[in-house]
N, C-alpha and C positions, 0 to 999 in steps of 0.2 A: 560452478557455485550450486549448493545442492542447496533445497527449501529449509534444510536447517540451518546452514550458512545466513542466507537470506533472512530469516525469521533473527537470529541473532545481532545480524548489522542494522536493522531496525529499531529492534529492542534497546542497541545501544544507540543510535545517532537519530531517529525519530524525536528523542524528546526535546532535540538542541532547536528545532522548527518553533518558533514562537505561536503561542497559542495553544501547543501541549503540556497537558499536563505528566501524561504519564503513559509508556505502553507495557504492556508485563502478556508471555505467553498466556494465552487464552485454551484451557486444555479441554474444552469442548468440539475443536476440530483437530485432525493433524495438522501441527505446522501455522497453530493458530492465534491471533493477535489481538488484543482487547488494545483501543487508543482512545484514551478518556484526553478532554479539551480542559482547558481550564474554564470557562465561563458556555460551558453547553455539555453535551451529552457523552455516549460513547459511538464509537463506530468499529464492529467486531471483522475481523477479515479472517481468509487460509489462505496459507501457503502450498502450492502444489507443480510441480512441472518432471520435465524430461531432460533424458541426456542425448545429446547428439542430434538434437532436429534443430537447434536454432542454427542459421547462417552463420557461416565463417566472417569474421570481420574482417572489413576492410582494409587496409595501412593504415594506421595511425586511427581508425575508425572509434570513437569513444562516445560516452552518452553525454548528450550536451548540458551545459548547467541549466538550472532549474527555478524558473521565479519562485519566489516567497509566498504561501498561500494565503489568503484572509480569513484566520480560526479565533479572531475578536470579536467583541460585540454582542455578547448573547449568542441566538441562534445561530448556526455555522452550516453552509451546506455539504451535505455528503461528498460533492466534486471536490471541494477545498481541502477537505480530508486525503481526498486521493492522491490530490497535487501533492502535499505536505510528505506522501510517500515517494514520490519521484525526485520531490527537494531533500527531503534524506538521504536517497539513494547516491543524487549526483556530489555530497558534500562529502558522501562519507567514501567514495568509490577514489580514495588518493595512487591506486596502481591500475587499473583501467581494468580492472574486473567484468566490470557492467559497458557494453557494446552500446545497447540501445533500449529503449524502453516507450511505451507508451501507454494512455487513458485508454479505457472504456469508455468513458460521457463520451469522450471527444471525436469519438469515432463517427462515419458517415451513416454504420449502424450500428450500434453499439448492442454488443451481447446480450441477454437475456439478464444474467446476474446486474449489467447496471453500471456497476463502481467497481473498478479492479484497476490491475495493471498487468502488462506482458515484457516480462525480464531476458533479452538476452544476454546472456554471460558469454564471454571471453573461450571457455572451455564449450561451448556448441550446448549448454542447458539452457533449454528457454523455461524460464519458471510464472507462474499465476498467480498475481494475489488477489484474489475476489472477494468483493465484501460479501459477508454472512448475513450483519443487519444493524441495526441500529438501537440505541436507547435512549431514551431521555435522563437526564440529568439525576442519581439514586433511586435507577430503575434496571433491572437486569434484562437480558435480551430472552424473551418467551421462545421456547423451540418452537412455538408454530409462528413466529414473527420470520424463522430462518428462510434466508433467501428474499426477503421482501423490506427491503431497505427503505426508511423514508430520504425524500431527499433533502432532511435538513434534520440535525442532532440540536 
């Protein structure tokens, strides 16, 4: 699954995640994702990865299902955002495309960028999505906000 692949099964199966409103290519990075909430902000991501480094999967090895994230309520955190990509990914993944996947937050140390996720595909592509940044509610993201995510929209 190459980042444009990725970037696409998002675009279509991200907005069925309750609490989105809407995601549409974001062409201020390659392979990149603007996901506006319906009652909060935006949260801007990229897409980026490789062919042939992630692990071969296992027998029957698939990426597990994914709780529901919490994107109600006024303000929504950055992590919730992220979840809601992994909960797309596992709803939308009906031929086992997607191996395995995991958070940035959740990590014991979590990357520099913050909020992403690490995709392995079926065909050995581990792909990136890393959030860009963040905006409040009919505010666009400042290129110098890039890279410094708050962690709540």
């Amino acid at each position: 699954m190459e980042p444009a692949a990725l970037q696409e099964l998002l675009i279509a199966h991200l907005p069925a995640v309750a609490g989105v409103e809407s995601v549409v290519a974001w062409p201020a990075r390659p392979y990149g994702l603007q996901v506006t909430l319906k009652e909060a902000g935006s949260v801007y991501w990229m897409i980026s990865g490789a062919s042939g480094v992630a692990p071969a999967a296992a027998e029957g090895e698939r990426m597990a299902p994914q709780p529901q994230p919490e994107l109600g309520g006024g303000k929504v955190a950055t992590a919730q955002v992220e979840q809601a990509l992994l909960t797309a990914l596992a709803a939308a993944d009906t031929d086992g495309q997607i191996v395995r996947a995991d958070r940035y937050s959740t990590r014991p140390a979590p990357p520099t960028v913050g909020y992403g996720i690490t995709v392995d595909a079926a065909d050995t592509w581990r792909l990136f999505v890393a959030c860009v940044g963040t905006a409040r509610r009919g505010e666009e993201l400042r290129a110098s906000r890039h890279f410094q995510p708050d962690s709540d929209v």
